[in-house]
C-alpha positions as CSV (number, residue, x, y, z in Angstrom):
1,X,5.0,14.1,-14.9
2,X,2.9,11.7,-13.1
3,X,3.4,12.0,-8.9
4,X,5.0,9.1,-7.3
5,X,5.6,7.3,-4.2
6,X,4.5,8.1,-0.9
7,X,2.9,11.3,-1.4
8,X,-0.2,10.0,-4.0
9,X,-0.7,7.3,-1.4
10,X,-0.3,9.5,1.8
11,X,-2.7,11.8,-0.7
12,X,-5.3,8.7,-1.3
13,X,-5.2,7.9,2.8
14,X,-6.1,11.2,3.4
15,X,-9.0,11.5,0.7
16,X,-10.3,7.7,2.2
17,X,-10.2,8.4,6.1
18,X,-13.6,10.0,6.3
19,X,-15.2,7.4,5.0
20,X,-13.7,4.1,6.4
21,X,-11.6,5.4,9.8
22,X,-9.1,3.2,11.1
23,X,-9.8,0.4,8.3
24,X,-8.2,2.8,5.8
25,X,-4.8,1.6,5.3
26,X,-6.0,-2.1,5.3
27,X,-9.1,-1.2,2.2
28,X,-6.1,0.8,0.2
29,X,-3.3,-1.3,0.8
30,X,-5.6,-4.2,-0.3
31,X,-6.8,-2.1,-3.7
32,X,-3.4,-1.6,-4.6
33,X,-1.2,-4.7,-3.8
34,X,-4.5,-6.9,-4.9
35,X,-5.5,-5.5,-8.5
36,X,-2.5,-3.4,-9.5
37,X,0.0,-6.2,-8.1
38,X,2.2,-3.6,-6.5
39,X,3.7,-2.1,-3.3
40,X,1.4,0.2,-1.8
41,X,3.7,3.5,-1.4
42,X,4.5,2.8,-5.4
43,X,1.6,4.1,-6.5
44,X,1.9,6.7,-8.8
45,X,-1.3,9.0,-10.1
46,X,-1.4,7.5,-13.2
47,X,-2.3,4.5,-12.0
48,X,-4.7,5.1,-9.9
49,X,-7.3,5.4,-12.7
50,X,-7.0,1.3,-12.9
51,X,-8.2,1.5,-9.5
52,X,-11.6,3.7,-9.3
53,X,-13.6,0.9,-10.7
54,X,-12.7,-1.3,-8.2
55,X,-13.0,1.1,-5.5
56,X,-16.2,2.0,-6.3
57,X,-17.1,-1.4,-6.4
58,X,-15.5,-2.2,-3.0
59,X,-17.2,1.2,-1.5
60,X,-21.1,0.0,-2.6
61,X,-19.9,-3.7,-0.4
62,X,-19.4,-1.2,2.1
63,X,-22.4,1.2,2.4
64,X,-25.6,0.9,0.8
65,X,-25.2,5.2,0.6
66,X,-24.9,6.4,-3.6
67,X,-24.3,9.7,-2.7
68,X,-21.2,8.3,-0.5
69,X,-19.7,6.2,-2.7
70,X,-20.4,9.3,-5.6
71,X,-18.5,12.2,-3.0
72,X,-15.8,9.4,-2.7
73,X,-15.1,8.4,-5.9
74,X,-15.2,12.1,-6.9
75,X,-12.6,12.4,-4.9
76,X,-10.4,10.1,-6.2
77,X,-10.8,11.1,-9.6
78,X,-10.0,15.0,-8.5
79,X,-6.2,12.8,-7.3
80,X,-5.9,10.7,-10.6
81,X,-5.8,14.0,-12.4
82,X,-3.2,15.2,-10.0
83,X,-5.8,17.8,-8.4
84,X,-5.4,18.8,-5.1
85,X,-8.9,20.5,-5.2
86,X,-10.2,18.7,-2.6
87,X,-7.8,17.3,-0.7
């Protein structure tokens, strides 16, 4: 049963707030409304696998460090999978 709502995007905050800080909720938010057309706390688990691409994209814009934007992406694939290894 995939996770819904607020708690895989309270989860996905969490994951993204070492990286970015306080421009967290503007990069997600923007991920999610902008390429899977839907309300940010609507996100379920499952979809989150249509995001890492563009994540990891968005990420390399942001730093110029792989091994960043590897731990990060990591990361959100641990969530897609509904791990909570990590987080």
């Amino acid at each position: 049963m995939a996770l819904r709502n607020k708690y895989v995007y309270d989860k996905l905050i969490k994951i993204t707030i070492p990286y970015l800080g306080p421009s967290t909720y503007r990069f997600i938010d923007r991920q999610i409304i902008n390429h899977l057309g839907i309300e940010p706390e609507k996100l379920r688990d499952t979809e989150i696998k249509d995001l890492i691409d563009w994540m990891r994209l968005s990420m390399s814009l942001l730093t110029e460090n792989d091994q960043t934007v590897k731990e990060y992406i990591q990361e959100i694939e641990l969530l897609a999978r509904g791990s909570d290894e990590k987080i």
